[in-house]
N, C-alpha and C positions, 0 to 999 in steps of 0.2 A: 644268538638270535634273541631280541628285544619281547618277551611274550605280552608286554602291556601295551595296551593301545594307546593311541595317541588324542588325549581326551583334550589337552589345551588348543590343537590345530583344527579339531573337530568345534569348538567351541567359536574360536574364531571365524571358524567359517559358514555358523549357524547366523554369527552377526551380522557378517555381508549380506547373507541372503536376506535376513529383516531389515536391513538398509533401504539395499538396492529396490525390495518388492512392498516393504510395509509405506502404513501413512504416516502421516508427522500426529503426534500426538504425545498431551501431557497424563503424566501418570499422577495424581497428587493423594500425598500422605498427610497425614497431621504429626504433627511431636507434640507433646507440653513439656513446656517451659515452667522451672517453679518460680515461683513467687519467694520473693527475701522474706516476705511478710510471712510464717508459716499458716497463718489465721486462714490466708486465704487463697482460694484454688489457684492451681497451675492454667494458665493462659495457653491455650490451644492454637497452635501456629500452623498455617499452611504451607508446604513443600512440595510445591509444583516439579515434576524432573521431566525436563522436553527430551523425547528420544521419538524411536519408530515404533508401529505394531504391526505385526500382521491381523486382519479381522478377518477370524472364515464365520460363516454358518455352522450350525450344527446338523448333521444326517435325519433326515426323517426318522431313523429309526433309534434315533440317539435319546429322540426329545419324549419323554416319557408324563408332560402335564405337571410333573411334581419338581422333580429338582433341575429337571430341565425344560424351559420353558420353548414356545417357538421363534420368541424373538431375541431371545439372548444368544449370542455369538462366544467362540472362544478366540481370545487375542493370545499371541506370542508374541514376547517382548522379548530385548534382550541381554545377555547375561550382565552385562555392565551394571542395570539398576541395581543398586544394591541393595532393598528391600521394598515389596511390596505388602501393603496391610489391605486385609478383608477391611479396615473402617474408610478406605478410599474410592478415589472414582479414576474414569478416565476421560481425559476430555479430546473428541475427535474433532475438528472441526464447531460445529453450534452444537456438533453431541455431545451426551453427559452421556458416560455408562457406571452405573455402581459397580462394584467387584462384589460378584458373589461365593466363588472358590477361590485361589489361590495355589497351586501347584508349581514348585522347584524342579524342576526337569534335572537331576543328578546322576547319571548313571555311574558315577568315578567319582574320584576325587574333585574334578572339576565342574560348577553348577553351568551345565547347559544352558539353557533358556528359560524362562519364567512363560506357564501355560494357564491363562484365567478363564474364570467364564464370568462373564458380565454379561448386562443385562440394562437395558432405560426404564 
Protein backbone atom coordinates (compact mmCIF):
# COMPACT_ATOMS: atom_id res chain seq x y z
CA UNK A 1 0.00 0.00 0.00
CA UNK A 2 1.27 3.41 -1.55
CA UNK A 3 1.16 5.76 1.95
CA UNK A 4 2.11 9.07 -0.20
CA UNK A 5 -0.44 11.05 -1.65
CA UNK A 6 -0.80 11.73 -4.94
CA UNK A 7 0.29 15.48 -5.05
CA UNK A 8 1.05 15.72 -8.98
CA UNK A 9 -2.79 14.60 -9.83
CA UNK A 10 -4.01 16.83 -7.18
CA UNK A 11 -1.95 19.69 -8.74
CA UNK A 12 -3.25 18.96 -12.01
CA UNK A 13 -6.55 19.12 -11.10
CA UNK A 14 -6.25 22.39 -9.13
CA UNK A 15 -5.37 23.66 -12.75
CA UNK A 16 -8.58 22.56 -14.46
CA UNK A 17 -10.50 24.06 -11.87
CA UNK A 18 -8.63 27.75 -12.48
CA UNK A 19 -9.13 27.08 -16.05
CA UNK A 20 -12.42 26.17 -16.31
CA UNK A 21 -13.72 28.87 -13.32
CA UNK A 22 -10.81 31.65 -13.35
CA UNK A 23 -10.56 35.01 -15.79
CA UNK A 24 -8.08 35.57 -18.52
CA UNK A 25 -5.50 37.55 -17.07
CA UNK A 26 -1.75 38.67 -17.33
CA UNK A 27 0.56 38.10 -14.48
CA UNK A 28 3.67 40.60 -15.45
CA UNK A 29 7.12 40.31 -13.88
CA UNK A 30 10.12 42.43 -14.61
CA UNK A 31 13.93 40.65 -15.24
CA UNK A 32 17.00 42.93 -15.80
CA UNK A 33 19.01 42.51 -18.46
CA UNK A 34 22.78 43.68 -17.97
CA UNK A 35 24.31 45.90 -19.94
CA UNK A 36 27.77 44.76 -21.88
CA UNK A 37 28.63 48.34 -20.90
CA UNK A 38 29.31 47.34 -16.96
CA UNK A 39 29.28 51.45 -16.36
CA UNK A 40 25.82 51.27 -16.80
CA UNK A 41 22.48 49.79 -15.22
CA UNK A 42 20.79 46.78 -16.24
CA UNK A 43 17.71 47.60 -18.42
CA UNK A 44 14.51 46.51 -16.82
CA UNK A 45 12.38 44.35 -19.23
CA UNK A 46 8.59 43.49 -18.96
CA UNK A 47 7.40 39.75 -18.94
CA UNK A 48 3.87 39.59 -19.33
CA UNK A 49 2.60 35.65 -18.81
CA UNK A 50 -1.10 35.21 -20.05
CA UNK A 51 -2.85 32.50 -18.03
CA UNK A 52 -6.13 32.39 -15.69
CA UNK A 53 -6.98 33.60 -11.99
CA UNK A 54 -9.44 32.99 -9.81
CA UNK A 55 -10.45 36.50 -7.94
CA UNK A 56 -12.38 36.02 -4.65
CA UNK A 57 -13.03 38.76 -2.09
CA UNK A 58 -11.79 38.67 1.22
CA UNK A 59 -14.13 37.71 4.49
CA UNK A 60 -15.35 40.61 6.47
CA UNK A 61 -13.68 39.31 9.07
CA UNK A 62 -10.38 38.59 7.28
CA UNK A 63 -9.93 42.42 6.36
CA UNK A 64 -8.23 43.92 9.40
CA UNK A 65 -7.64 47.97 8.00
CA UNK A 66 -3.78 47.26 8.11
CA UNK A 67 -2.56 44.33 5.98
CA UNK A 68 -5.65 43.73 4.67
CA UNK A 69 -7.52 46.18 3.11
CA UNK A 70 -11.40 45.94 1.85
CA UNK A 71 -10.76 46.30 -1.67
CA UNK A 72 -8.03 43.98 -2.13
CA UNK A 73 -9.00 40.49 -3.33
CA UNK A 74 -6.95 37.12 -3.10
CA UNK A 75 -6.20 35.61 -6.66
CA UNK A 76 -5.16 31.83 -7.29
CA UNK A 77 -3.11 31.26 -10.15
CA UNK A 78 -1.79 28.32 -11.45
CA UNK A 79 1.00 26.05 -10.66
CA UNK A 80 2.40 26.34 -14.23
CA UNK A 81 3.58 30.11 -13.64
CA UNK A 82 6.71 29.67 -12.70
CA UNK A 83 7.58 32.65 -10.70
CA UNK A 84 5.73 35.36 -9.23
CA UNK A 85 7.46 38.61 -7.89
CA UNK A 86 5.87 41.05 -5.00
CA UNK A 87 7.54 43.97 -7.63
CA UNK A 88 4.53 42.81 -10.29
CA UNK A 89 1.14 43.47 -11.09
CA UNK A 90 -1.76 41.76 -12.57
CA UNK A 91 -3.71 42.93 -15.35
CA UNK A 92 -7.55 41.75 -15.47
CA UNK A 93 -9.21 43.23 -18.12
CA UNK A 94 -8.75 47.51 -17.92
CA UNK A 95 -7.62 46.20 -14.18
CA UNK A 96 -4.28 46.80 -12.89
CA UNK A 97 -3.90 44.95 -9.46
CA UNK A 98 -0.36 45.33 -7.59
CA UNK A 99 0.81 42.27 -5.79
CA UNK A 100 0.98 42.62 -2.30
CA UNK A 101 1.81 39.14 -0.77
CA UNK A 102 2.78 36.24 -2.56
CA UNK A 103 2.24 32.71 -1.31
CA UNK A 104 3.48 29.07 -3.00
CA UNK A 105 0.81 26.79 -2.01
CA UNK A 106 3.22 23.44 -1.32
CA UNK A 107 2.02 21.08 0.68
CA UNK A 108 4.54 18.09 -0.89
CA UNK A 109 6.98 17.97 -3.06
CA UNK A 110 4.77 19.29 -5.72
CA UNK A 111 3.96 23.40 -5.83
CA UNK A 112 0.22 23.51 -5.85
CA UNK A 113 -1.00 26.85 -6.79
CA UNK A 114 0.35 30.27 -6.43
CA UNK A 115 -2.24 32.29 -3.69
CA UNK A 116 -1.79 36.44 -3.88
CA UNK A 117 -3.32 39.19 -2.28
CA UNK A 118 -3.54 42.22 -4.62
CA UNK A 119 -4.89 45.07 -4.26
CA UNK A 120 -5.66 48.66 -7.09
Amino acid sequence: MNDLFNYISLSKNADWLIAKFGDKCNVVTYTDVPDPNPIKPPTRTKMPTSTRGVFLRYRVQDIDGVNILRADQRVLLPSSISDVQMQGYIERGSEVWKIIHVERLKPGPVGMIWKLQVRQ
